[in-house]
Backbone bond lengths (Angstrom), bond angles and torsions (degrees), N, CA, C in turn:
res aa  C-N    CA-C-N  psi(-1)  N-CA   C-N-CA  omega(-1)  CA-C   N-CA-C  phi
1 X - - - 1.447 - - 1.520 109.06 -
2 X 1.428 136.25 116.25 0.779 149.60 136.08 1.480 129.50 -27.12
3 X 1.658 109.75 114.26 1.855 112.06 -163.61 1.875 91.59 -100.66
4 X 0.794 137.41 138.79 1.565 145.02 155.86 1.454 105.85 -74.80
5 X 1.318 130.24 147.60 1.116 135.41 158.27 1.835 122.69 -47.88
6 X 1.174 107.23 -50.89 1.714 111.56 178.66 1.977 87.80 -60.40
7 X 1.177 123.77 -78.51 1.453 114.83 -175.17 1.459 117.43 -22.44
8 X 1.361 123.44 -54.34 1.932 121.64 -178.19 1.961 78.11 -74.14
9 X 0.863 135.42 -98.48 1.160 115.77 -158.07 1.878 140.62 -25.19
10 X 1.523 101.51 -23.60 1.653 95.28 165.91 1.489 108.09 -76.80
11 X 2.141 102.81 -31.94 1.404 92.46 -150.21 1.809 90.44 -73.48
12 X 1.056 130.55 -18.00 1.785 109.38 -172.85 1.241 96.56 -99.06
13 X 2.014 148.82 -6.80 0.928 96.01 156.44 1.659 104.44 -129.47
14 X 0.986 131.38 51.68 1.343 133.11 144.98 1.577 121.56 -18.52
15 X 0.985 96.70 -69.46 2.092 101.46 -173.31 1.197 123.70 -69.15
16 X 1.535 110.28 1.58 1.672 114.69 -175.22 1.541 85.69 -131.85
17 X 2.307 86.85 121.76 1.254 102.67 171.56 1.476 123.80 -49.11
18 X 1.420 114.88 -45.53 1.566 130.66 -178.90 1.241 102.51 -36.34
19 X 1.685 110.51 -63.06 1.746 103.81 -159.71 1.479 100.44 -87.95
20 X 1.430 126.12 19.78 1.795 119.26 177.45 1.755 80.98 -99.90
21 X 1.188 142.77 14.64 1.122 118.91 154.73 1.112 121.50 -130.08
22 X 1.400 125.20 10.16 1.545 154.57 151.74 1.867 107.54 -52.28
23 X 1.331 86.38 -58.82 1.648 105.83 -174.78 1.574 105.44 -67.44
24 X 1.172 131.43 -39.01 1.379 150.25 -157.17 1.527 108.51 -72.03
25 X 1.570 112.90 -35.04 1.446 145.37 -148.86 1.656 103.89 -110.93
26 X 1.423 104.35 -29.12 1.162 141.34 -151.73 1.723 100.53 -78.95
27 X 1.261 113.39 -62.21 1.401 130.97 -177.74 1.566 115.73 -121.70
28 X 1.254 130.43 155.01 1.362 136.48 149.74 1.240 118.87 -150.07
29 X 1.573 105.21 150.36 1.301 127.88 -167.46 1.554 113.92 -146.28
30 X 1.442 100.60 104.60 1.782 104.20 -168.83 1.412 115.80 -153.14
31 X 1.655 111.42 130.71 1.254 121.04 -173.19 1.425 97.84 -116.96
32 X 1.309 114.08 123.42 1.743 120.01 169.84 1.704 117.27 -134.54
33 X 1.359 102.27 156.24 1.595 97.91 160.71 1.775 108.70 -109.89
34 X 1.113 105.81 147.37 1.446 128.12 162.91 1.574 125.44 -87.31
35 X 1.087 147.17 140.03 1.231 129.78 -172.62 1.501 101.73 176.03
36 X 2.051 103.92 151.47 1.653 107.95 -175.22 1.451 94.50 -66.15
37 X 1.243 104.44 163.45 1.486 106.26 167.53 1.371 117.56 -100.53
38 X 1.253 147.59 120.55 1.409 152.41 154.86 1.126 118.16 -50.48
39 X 1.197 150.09 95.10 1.370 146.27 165.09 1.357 103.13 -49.57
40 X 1.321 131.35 -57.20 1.734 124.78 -172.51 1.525 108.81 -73.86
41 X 0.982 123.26 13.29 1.816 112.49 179.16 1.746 92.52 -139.77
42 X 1.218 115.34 29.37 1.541 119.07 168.16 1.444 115.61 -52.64
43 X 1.507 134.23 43.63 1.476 119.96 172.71 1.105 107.11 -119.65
44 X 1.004 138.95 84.39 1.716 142.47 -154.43 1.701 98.93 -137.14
45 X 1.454 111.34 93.99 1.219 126.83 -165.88 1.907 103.56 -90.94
46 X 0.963 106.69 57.26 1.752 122.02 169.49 1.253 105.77 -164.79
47 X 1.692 105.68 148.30 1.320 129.14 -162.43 1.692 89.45 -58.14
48 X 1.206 126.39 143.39 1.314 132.77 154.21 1.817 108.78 -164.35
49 X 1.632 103.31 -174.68 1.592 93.32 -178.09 1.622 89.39 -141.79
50 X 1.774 108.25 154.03 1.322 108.46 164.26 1.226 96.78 -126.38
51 X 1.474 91.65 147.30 1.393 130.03 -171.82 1.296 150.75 -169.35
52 X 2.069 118.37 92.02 1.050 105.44 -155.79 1.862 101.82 111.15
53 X 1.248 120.41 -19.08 1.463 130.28 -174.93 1.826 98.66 94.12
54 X 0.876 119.82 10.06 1.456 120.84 169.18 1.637 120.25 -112.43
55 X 1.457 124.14 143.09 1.212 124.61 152.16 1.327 135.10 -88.61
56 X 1.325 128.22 147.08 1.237 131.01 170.91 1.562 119.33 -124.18
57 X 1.326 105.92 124.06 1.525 115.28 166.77 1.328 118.85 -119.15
58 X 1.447 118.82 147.93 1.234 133.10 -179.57 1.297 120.63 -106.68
59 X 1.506 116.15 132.28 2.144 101.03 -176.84 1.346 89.24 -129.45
60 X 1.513 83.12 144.14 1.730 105.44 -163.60 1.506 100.51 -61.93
61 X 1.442 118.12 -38.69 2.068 111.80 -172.77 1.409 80.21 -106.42
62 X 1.870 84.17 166.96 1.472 111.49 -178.17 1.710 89.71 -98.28
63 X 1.401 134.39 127.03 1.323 122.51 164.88 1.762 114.99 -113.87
64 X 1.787 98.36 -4.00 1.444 93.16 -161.78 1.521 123.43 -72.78
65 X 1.449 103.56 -21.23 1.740 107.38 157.43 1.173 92.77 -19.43
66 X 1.846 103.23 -109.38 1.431 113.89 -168.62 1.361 125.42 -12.11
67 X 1.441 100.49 -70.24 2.313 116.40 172.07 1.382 104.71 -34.37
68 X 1.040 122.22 -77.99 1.640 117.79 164.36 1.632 131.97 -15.28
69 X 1.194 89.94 -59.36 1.782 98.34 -177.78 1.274 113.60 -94.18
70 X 1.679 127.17 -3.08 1.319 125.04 162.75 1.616 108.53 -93.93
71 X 1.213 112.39 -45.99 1.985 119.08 170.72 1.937 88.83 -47.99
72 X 1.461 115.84 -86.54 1.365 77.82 -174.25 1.790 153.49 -95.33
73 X 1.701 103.78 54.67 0.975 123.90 138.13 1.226 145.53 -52.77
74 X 1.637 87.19 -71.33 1.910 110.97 -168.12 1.538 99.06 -86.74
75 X 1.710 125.39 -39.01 1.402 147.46 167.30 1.473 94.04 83.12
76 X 1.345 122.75 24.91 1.482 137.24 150.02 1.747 97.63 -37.50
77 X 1.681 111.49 116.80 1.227 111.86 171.12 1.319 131.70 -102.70
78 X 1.440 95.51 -15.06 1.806 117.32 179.83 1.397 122.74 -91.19
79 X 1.645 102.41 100.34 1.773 115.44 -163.97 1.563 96.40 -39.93
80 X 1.193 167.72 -68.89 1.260 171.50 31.50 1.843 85.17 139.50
81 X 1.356 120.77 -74.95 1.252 110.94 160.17 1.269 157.83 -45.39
82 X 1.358 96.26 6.06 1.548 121.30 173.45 1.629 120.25 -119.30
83 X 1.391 106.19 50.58 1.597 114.69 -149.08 1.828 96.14 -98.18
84 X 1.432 115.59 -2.45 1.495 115.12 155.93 1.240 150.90 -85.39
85 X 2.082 101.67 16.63 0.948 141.34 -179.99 1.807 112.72 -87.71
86 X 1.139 121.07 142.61 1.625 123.84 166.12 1.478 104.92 -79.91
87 X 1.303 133.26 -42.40 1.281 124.12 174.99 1.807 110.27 -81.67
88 X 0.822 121.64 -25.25 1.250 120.74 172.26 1.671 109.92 -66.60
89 X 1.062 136.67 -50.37 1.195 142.98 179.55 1.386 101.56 -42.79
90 X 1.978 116.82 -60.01 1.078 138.99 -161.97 1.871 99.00 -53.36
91 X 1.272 119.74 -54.97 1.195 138.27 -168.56 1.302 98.94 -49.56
92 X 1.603 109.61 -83.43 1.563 117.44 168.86 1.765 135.10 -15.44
93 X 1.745 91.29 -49.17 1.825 96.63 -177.04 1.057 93.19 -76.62
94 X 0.877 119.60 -22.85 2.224 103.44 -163.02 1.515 94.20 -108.24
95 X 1.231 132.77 22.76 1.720 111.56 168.99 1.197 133.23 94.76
96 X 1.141 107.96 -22.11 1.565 132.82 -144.77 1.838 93.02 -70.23
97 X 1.426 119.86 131.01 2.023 94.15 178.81 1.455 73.94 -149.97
98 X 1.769 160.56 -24.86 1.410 113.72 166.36 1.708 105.56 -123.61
99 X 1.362 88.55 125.84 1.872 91.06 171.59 1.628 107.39 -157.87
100 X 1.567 96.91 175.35 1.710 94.91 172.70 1.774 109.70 -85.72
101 X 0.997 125.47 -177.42 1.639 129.70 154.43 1.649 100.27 -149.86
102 X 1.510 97.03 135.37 1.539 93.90 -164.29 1.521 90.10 -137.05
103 X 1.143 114.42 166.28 1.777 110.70 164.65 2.236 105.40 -158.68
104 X 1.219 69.37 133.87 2.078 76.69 -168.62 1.944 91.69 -118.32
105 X 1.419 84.30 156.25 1.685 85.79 178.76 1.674 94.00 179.55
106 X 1.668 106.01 127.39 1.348 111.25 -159.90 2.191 94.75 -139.66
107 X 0.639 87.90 153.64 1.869 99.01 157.24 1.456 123.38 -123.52
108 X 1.221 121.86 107.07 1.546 138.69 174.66 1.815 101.01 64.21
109 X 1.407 108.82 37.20 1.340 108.72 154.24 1.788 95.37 91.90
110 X 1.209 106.38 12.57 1.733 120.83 175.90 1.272 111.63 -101.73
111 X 1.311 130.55 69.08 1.344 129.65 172.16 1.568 131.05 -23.30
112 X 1.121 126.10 129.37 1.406 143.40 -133.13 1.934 112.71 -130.04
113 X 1.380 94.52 -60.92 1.254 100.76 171.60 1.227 110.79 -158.20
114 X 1.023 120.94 158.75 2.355 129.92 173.24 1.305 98.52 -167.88
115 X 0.991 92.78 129.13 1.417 136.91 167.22 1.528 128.09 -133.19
116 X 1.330 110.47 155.55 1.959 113.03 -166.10 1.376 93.68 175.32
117 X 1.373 94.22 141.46 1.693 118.83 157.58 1.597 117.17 -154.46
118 X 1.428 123.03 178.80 1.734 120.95 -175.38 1.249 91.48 -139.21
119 X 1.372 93.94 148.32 1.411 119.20 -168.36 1.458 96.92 -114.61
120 X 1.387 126.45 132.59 1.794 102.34 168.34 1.467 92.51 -158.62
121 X 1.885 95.67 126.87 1.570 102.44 170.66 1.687 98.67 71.20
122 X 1.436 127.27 45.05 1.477 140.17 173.15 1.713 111.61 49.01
123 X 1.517 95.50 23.31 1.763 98.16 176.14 1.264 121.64 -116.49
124 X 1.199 135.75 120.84 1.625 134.44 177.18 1.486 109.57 -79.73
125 X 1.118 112.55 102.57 1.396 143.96 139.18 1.376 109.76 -8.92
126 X 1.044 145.14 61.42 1.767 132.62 -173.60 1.820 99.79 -63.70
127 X 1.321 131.05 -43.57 1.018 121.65 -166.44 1.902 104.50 -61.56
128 X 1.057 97.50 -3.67 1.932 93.97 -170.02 1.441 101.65 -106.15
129 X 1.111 119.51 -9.07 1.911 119.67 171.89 1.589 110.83 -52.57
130 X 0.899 90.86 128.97 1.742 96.73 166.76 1.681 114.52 -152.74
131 X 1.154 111.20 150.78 1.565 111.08 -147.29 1.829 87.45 -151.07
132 X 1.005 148.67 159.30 1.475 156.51 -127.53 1.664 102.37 133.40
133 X 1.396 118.70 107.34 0.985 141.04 163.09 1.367 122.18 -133.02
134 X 1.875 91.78 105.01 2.053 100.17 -151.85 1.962 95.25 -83.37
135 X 0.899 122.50 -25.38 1.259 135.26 -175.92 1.426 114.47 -65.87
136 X 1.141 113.38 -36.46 1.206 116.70 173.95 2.033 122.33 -112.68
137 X 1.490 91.77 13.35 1.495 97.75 -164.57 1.448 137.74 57.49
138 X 1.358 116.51 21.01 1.039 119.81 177.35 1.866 135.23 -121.16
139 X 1.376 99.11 135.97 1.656 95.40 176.63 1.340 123.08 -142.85
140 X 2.012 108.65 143.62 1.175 106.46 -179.11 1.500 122.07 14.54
141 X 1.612 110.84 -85.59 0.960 120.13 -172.64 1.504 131.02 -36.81
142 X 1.251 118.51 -44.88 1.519 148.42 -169.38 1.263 113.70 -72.11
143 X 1.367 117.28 -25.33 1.816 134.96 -155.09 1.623 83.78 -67.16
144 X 1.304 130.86 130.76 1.340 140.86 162.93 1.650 105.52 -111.75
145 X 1.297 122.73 91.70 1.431 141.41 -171.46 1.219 117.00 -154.40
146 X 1.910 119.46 99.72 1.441 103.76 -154.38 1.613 89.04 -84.93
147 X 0.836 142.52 34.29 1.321 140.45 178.86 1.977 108.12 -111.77
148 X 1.558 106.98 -8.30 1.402 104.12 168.55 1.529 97.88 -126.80
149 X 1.520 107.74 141.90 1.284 128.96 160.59 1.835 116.74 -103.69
150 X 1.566 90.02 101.97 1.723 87.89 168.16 1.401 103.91 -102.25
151 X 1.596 82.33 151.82 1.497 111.10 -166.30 1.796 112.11 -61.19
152 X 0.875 90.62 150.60 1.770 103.20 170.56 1.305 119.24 -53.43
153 X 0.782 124.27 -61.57 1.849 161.84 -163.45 1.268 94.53 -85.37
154 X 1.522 121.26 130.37 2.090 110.93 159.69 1.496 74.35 -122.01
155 X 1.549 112.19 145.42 1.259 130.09 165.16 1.567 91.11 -130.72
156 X 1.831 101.81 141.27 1.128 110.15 160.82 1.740 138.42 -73.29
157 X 0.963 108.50 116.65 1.444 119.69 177.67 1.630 104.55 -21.87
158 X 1.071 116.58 -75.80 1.716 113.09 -178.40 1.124 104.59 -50.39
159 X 1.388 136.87 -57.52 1.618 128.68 -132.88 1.656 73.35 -91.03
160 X 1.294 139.00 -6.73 1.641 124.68 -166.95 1.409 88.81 -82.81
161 X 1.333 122.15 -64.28 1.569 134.58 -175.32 1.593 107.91 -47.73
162 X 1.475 127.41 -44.66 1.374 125.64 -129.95 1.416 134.49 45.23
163 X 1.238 95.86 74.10 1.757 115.89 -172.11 1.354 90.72 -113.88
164 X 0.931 130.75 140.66 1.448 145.32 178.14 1.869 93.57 -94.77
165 X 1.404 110.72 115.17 1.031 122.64 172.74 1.523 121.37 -59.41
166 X 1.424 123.92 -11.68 1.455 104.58 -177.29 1.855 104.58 -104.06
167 X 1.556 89.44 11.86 1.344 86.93 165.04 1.810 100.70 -98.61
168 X 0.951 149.41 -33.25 1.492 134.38 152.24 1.573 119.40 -1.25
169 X 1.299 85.74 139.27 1.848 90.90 -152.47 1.416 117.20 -149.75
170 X 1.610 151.20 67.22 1.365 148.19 130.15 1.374 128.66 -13.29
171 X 1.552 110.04 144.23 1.526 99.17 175.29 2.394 71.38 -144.49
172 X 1.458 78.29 168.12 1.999 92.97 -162.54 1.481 87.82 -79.24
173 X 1.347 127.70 -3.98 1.484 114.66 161.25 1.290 115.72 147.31
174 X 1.184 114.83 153.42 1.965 121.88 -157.09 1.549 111.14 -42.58
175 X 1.073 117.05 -27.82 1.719 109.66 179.09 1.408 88.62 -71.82
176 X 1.778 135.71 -52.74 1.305 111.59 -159.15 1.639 103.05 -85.18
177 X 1.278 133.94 4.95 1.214 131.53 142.50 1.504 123.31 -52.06
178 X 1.136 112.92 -64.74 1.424 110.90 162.49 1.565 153.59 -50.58
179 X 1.539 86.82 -41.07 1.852 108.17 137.33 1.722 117.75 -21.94
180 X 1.646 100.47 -69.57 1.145 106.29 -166.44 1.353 119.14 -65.06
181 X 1.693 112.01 -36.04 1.473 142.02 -167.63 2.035 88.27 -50.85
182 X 1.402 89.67 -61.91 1.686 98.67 -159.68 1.439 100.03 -76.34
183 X 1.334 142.37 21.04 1.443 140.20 -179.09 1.576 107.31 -109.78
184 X 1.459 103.63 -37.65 1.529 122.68 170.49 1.475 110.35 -67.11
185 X 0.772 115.56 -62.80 1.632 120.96 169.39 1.698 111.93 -27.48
C-alpha cells in the first residue's frame, strides 16, 4: 500500500490544532462553477454564493477529468448528454446553461492539476477545454490518443463567457466553500 505524503502528514499531525491549520493552508483541492447571475431565475436549490453579479457553486467530486476526456471523444456538445455526471445533474436541476467549471488543486503552493471549460446556452465549448496536469506532466496539447481530437483553437473559458477575470474565485475546498455559504446566510 502506498502512503502519500499529505496522508503521514495528517496522520502525525492531526491532534494539534496549530498544524490542522498548517495542513489546511498546506494543500487545496476545488471544483466550482462560475456563472452570470440571473436575478429572475433565482431558484437554485444548492449551497452557492452571489457575488459581484456572479454565482458560485461548489461540487463535492472532481468529475471533470473524466468529462473532458469523454466530451473530447464522442465531441458530444450538449451538457444534457452528460447526464451520468454528479455535477452535471447539479447544473441541469437548477437551470444553470452558461458558465465556466474549473477545478485547481496544488500541494504547498505546487500546482497539481487545472482544468476549465464554458458552457454557454447548454453547449460545451470543446475549443475552451483545457486540462494541465503538472504531476504527471501532461497537457491538452501533448495527449497522444487517436481516439481524442483536440481542437485547433484554445479559447479561453472567461474571455469565451465574458467573465471578468478578477472576479475568478477558489476556495481550498467544498467544506471551505460551504463555510462561507453558511456565514453569508
Amino acid at each position: 500500500m502506498s502512503i502519500t505524503m499529505r496522508n503521514i502528514t495528517k496522520r502525525v499531525f492531526v491532534k494539534n490544532n496549530v498544524c490542522k491549520y498548517f495542513i489546511k493552508i498546506m494543500s487545496q483541492n476545488y471544483t466550482g462553477l462560475i456563472g452570470l447571475f440571473d436575478e429572475e431565475n433565482d431558484n437554485i436549490r444548492v449551497p452557492h454564493i452571489i457575488k459581484n453579479g456572479y454565482v458560485y457553486i461548489a461540487f463535492e467530486n472532481n468529475e471533470l477529468e473524466r468529462f473532458i476526456f469523454e466530451a473530447l471523444r464522442s465531441l458530444k456538445t450538449n451538457i444534457n448528454d452528460y447526464d451520468d455526471y454528479e455535477f452535471i445533474d447539479i447544473i441541469i436541476s437548477n437551470n444553470l446553461n452558461s458558465f465556466v467549471i474549473y477545478h485547481t488543486s496544488d500541494w504547498a503552493d505546487i500546482p497539481i492539476d487545472e482544468m476549465d471549460f464554458a458552457v454557454k446556452d447548454n453547449e460545451v465549448n470543446l475549443e475552451t477545454i483545457s486540462f494541465w496536469s503538472y504531476n504527471r506532466d501532461l497537457k491538452l496539447e501533448n495527449i497522444e490518443d487517436p481516439f481524442i481530437e483536440i481542437p485547433k483553437n484554445h479559447i479561453d473559458s472567461f474571455d469565451f463567457l465574458k467573465i471578468d477575470r478578477i472576479n475568478y474565485r477558489d476556495w481550498q475546498s467544498y467544506d471551505d466553500f460551504l463555510k462561507e455559504c453558511n456565514t453569508i446566510k
